[in-house]
C-alpha positions, 0 to 999 in steps of 0.5 A: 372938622367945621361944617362948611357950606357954601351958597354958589353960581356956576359963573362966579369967580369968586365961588370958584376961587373959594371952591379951589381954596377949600381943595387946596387946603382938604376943606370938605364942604357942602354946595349948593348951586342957587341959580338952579335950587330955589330952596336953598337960594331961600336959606342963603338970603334968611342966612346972609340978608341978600342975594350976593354970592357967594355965602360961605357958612362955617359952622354958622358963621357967615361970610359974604363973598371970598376974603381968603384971609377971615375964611382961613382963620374961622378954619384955623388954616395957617 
């Protein structure tokens, strides 16, 4: 199984969407919420050179936003 790790806001709609597409899909993944967690906001912005969330990391390769389609493919999800 990929390390997945995703950088979010609590009122992100995109987020969410990603959140429910890992679920569906019995994706196991790592969350941080940005908003409240300075450290990790940090470690987004040095990962993905901005503030845009969310930041998608599966196993270090780096998605900015939800394109369902590239994500599926880096987790071999047909």
């Amino acid at each position: 199984m990929k390390n997945v790790t995703i950088y979010s806001t609590p009122t992100c709609v995109y987020c969410k969407m990603a959140k429910e597409f890992f679920s569906k899909n019995n994706v196991q993944y790592q969350e941080f919420d940005v908003a409240q967690d300075q450290k990790a906001r940090e470690e987004m912005v040095e990962k993905s050179h901005q503030l845009g969330v969310p930041v998608i990391d599966v196993d270090g390769e780096i998605f900015v936003g939800f394109n369902r389609a590239e994500i599926a493919k880096a987790l071999d999800i047909k």
